[in-house]
C-alpha positions in Angstrom: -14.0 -17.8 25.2 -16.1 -14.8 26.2 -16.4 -13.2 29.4 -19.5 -13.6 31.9 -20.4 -10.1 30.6 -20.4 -11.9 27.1 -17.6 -9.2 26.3 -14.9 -10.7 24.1 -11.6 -9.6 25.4 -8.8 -9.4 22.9 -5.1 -8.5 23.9 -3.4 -5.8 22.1 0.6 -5.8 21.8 1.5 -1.9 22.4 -0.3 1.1 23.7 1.7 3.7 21.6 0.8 5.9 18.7 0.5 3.1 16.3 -1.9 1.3 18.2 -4.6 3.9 18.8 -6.2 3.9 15.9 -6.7 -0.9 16.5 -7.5 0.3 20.2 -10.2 2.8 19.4 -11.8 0.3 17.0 -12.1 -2.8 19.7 -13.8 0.2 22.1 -16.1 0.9 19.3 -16.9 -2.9 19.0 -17.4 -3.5 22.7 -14.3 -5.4 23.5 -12.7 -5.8 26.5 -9.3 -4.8 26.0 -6.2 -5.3 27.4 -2.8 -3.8 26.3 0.1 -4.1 27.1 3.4 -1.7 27.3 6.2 -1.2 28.9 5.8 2.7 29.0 3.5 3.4 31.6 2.2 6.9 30.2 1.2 5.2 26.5 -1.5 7.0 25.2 -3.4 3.8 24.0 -4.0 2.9 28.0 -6.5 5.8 28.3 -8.7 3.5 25.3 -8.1 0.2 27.3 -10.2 -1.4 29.8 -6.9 -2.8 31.6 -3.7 -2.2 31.2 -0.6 -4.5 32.2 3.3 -2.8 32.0 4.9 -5.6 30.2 6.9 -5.2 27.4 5.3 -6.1 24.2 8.5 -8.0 23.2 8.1 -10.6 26.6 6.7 -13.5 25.3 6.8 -15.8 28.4 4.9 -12.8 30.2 2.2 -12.3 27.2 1.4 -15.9 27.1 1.1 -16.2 30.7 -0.9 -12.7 31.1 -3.4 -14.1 27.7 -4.1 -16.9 29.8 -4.7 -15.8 33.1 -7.4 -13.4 30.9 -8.7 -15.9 29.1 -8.6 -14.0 26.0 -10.6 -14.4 22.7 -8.1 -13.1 20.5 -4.8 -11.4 20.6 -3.1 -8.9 17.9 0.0 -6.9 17.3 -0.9 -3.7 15.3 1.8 -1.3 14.2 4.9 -3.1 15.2 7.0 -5.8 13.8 8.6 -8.4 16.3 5.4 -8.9 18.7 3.2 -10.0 15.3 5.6 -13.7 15.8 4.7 -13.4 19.4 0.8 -13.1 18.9 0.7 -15.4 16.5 2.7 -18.4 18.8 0.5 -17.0 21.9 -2.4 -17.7 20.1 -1.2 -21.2 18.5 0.0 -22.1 22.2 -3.4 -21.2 23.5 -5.7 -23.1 20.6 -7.9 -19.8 19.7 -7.8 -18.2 16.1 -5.1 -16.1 14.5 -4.3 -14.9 11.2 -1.4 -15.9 10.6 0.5 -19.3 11.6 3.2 -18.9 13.8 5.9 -20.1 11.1 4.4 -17.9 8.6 4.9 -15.2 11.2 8.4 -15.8 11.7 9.6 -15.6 8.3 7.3 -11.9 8.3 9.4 -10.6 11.3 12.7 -11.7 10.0 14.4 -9.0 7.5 16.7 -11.8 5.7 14.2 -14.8 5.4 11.7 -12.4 3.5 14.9 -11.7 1.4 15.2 -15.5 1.0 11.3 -15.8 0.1 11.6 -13.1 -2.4 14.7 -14.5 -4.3 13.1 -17.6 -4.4 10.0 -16.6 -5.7 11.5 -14.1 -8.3 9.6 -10.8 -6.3 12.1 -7.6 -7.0 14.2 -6.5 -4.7 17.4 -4.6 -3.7 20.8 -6.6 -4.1 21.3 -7.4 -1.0 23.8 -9.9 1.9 23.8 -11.4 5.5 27.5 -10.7 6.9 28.6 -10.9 10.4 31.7 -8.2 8.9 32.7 -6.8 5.9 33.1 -8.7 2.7 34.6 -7.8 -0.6 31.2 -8.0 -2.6 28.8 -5.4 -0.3 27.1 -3.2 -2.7 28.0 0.3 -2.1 26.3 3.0 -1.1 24.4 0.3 0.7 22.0 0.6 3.5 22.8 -1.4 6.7 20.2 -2.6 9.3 19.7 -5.4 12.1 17.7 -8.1 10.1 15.2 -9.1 13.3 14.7 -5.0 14.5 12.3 -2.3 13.6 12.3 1.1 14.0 16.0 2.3 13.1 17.9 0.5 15.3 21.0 -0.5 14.3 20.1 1.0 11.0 22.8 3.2 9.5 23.6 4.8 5.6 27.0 4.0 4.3 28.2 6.0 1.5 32.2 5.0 1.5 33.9 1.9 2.7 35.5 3.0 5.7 32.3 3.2 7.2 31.2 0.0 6.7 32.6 -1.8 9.6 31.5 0.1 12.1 27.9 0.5 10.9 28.0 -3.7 10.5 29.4 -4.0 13.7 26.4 -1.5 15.2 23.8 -3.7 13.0 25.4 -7.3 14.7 25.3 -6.2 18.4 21.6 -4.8 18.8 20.4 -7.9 16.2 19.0 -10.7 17.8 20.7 -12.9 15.4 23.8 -11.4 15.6 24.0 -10.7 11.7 23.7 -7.4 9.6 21.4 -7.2 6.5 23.4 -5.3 3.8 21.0 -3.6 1.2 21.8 -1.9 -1.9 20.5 1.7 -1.5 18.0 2.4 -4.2 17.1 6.1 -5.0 13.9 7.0 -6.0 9.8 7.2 -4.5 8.7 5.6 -2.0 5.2 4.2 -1.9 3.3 2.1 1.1 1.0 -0.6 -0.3 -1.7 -1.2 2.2 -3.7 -4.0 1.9 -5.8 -7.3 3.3 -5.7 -10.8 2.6 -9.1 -12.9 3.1 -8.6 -16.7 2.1 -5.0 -16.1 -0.1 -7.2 -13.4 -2.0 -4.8 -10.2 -1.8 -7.0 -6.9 -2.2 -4.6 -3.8 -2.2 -6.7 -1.0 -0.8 -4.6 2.0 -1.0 -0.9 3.3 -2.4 0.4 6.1 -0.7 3.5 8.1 -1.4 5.9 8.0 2.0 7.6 10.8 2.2 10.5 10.0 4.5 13.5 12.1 6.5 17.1 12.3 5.9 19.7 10.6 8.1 20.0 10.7 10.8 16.3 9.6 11.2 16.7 7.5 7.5 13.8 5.9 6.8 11.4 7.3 9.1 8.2 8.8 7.2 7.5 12.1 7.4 4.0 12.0 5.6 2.3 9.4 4.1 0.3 11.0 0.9 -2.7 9.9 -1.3 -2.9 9.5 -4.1 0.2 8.4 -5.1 2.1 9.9 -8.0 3.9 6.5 -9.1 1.7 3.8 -8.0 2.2 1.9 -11.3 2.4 -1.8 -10.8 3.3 -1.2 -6.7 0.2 -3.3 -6.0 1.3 -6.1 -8.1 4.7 -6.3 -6.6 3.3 -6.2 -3.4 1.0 -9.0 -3.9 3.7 -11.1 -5.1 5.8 -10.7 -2.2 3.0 -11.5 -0.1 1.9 -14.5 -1.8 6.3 -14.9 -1.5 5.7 -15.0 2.3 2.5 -17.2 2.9 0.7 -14.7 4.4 -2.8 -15.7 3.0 -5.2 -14.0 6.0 -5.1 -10.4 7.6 -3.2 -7.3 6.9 0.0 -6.1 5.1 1.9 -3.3 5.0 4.7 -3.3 2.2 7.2 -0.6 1.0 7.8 -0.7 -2.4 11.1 1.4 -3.9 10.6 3.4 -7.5 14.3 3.1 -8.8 15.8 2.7 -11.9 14.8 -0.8 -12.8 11.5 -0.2 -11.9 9.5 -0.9 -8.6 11.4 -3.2 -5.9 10.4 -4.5 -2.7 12.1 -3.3 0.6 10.0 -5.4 2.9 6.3 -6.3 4.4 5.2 -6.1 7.5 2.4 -8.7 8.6 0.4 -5.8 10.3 -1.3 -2.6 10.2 0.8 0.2 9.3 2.3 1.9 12.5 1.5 5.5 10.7 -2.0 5.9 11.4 -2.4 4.1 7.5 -5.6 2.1 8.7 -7.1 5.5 9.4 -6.3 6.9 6.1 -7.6 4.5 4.0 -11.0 4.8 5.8 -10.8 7.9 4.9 -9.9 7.7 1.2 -11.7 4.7 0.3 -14.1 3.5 2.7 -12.5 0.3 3.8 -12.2 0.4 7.7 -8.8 -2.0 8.3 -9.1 -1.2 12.0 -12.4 -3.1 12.6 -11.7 -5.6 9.6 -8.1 -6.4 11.3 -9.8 -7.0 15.1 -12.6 -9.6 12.9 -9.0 -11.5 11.9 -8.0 -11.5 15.4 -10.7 -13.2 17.1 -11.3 -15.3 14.2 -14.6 -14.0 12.7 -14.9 -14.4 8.8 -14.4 -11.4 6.6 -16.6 -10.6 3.6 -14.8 -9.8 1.1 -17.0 -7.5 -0.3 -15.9 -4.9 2.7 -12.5 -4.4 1.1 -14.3 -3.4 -1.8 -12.5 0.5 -2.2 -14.7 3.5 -3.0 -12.9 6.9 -3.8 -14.4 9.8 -1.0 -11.8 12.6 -1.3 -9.7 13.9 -3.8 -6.9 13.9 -1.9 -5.5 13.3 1.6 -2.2 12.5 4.1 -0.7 11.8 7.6 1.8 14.2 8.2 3.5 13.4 11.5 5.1 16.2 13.9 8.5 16.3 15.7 9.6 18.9 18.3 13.4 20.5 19.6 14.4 18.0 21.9 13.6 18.5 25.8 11.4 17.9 28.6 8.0 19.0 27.2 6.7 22.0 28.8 3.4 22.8 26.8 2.0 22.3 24.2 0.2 25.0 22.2 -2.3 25.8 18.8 -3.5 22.3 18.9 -7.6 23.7 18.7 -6.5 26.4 16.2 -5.0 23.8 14.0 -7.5 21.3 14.0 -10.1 24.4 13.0 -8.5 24.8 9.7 -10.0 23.9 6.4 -9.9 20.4 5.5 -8.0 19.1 8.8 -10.1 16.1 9.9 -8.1 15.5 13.5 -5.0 16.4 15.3 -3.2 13.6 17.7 -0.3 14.5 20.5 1.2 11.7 21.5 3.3 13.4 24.4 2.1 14.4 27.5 3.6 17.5 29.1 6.7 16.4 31.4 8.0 13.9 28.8 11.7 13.8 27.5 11.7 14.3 23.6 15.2 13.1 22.3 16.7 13.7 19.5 14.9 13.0 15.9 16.5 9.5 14.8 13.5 7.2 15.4 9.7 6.8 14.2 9.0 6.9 18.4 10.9 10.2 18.3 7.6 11.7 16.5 5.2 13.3 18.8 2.1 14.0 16.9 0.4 13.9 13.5 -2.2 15.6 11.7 -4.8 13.9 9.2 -6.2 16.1 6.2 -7.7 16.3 3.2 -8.5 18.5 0.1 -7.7 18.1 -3.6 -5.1 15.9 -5.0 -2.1 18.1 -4.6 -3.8 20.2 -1.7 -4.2 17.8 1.5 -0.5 17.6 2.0 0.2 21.9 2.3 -3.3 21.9 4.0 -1.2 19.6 6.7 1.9 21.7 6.9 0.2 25.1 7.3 -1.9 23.3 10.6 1.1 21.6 11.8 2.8 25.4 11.9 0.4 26.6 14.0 1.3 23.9 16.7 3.8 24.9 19.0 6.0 22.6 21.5 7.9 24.1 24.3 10.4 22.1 25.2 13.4 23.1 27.8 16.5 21.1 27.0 18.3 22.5 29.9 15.3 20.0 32.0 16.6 17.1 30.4 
């Protein structure tokens, strides 16, 4: 239903960093926007045309807030859980949505996309649902809440006697109150991101994911293209996919090189939360942003605009942390964006925020998008992000 200003008005689940990129594509478009976020100084506000605190994990109070704006469309980029919730908003409200809502909830739920895979033969890491520790966990093993995202209840286990307690952490922040038990697999780490239009699966770029070390385990550092082991990460990821019914929209799947070749760690039913849609309109041409906010109000896609065309040798995300601290300035953000081959700088913090420790993808607080030659875009990255300065004061927090 449009609005008398014939605007459509779509309804965007999060205001953070991983929504800016969705956000700055609906103003683009025209839309009237709404997001929604339970921080009220989320940068993604400043691209809305209302903004309502709410957490993006509230169901009752999304459904009730989509129809009391009579929205045309409604869309969770970047994050995991609120994808089920737009997806039953939308069902519950009779307008258009990529995905159905039971083909959402087996893309939010760590442990049925285990099931899918196992069923449907995709690779994958050995892997058990426990509520404590059994005999058989593979060890070292990773351990994570099965219905979270971003690292909570997530922990590495090398040795056994740490395996209760990290189950125990996984079982009380899980909604299901279970822990996902996951053989750890060493080796590179590549993002597959991609679209589906009509079950067709069209991979559009494979990025190496450069990620930290614990305590933050799992949280990407810089996402890098081209990849340097991309071989047959594409095909897994479309047969995980396919595994999961997701036949319309976007997917965002990590794919493990270990020594039995590439495995599956999980998809995501979204846009990737690292600025990916960005990238790949960078590298290739194909704009996932717009395309994904076409799947949201239920326009149809031509496939022929996922068609990829190489523009740059080279490029990466390279994200930025800071000391812990009450931010006090930030500084070098002009002089960094002026250097060769850096194509935009974002700060995510505003001065007077509390940075906490570096354990979580939210605990980043910038990143820088560049590009150059194949090997070049990355150091191109890290020699801008030096010149960036944040002064935090620990003593303030």
């Amino acid at each position: 239903m449009a609005s008398d200003s014939g605007r459509k008005r779509l309804l965007v689940l999060g205001a953070g960093p991983a929504q800016l990129g969705l956000l700055e594509a609906a103003r683009a478009r025209g839309l009237f926007t709404i997001a929604v976020d339970r921080d009220t100084s989320a940068p993604g506000f400043a691209l809305a045309d209302r903004r309502a605190i709410i957490s993006a994990e509230d169901e009752r109070g999304i459904e009730r807030l989509a129809r009391a704006e009579r929205i045309d469309g409604v869309i969770a980029p970047g994050i995991d859980w609120p994808v089920g919730i737009a997806a039953r908003v939308a069902a519950k409200l009779g307008i258009s949505h990529p995905l159905e809502p039971a083909v959402a909830g087996v893309a939010v739920s760590k442990a049925k996309q285990r099931e899918r895979f196992a069923a449907a033969g995709v690779p994958q890491p050995r892997w058990k649902l426990v509520a404590d520790v059994e005999d058989d966990l593979p060890l070292p093993c990773v351990v994570k809440a099965p219905d979270r995202q971003g690292q909570r209840g997530l922990a590495v286990v090398q040795e056994k006697p740490a395996l209760a307690p990290a189950i125990a952490g996984a079982v009380d922040v899980s909604r299901s109150r279970a822990a996902l038990v996951e053989e750890l697999v060493d080796g590179l780490e590549v993002t597959v991101t991609a679209f589906s239009v009509g079950g067709e699966f069209f991979p559009v770029t494979v990025t190496d994911r450069i990620t930290a070390d614990p305590p933050a385990f799992g949280v990407a550092l810089a996402h890098v293209w081209p990849s340097g082991a991309d071989a047959g990460a594409a095909d897994v990821a479309r047969s995980a996919v396919e595994a999961l019914g997701i036949r319309d929209g976007p997917t965002y799947t990590q794919v493990r090189f270990g020594p039995g070749g590439p495995r599956v760690m999980e998809v995501a039913a979204r846009l990737g939360g690292g600025h990916d849609a960005e990238l790949a309109d960078v590298v290739v041409s194909v704009d996932l942003n717009r395309l994904a906010v076409q799947a949201a109000l239920g326009e149809e896609i031509d496939p022929a605009s996922l068609r990829t065309e190489p523009r740059v040798g080279g490029a990466c995300t390279l994200f930025l942390t800071a000391e812990p601290g009450r931010l006090e300035a930030v500084e070098g953000v002009e002089e960094a964006e002026q250097q060769e081959g850096v194509l935009r700088v974002r700060i995510y913090r505003r001065r007077g925020s509390v940075i906490g420790e570096f354990r979580r993808g939210a605990d980043r607080v910038g990143a820088i998008q560049a590009v150059g030659r194949a090997n070049e875009a990355l150091e191109r990255a890290r020699a801008a992000a030096a010149l960036i300065r944040f002064q935090t004061d620990a003593a303030l927090v």
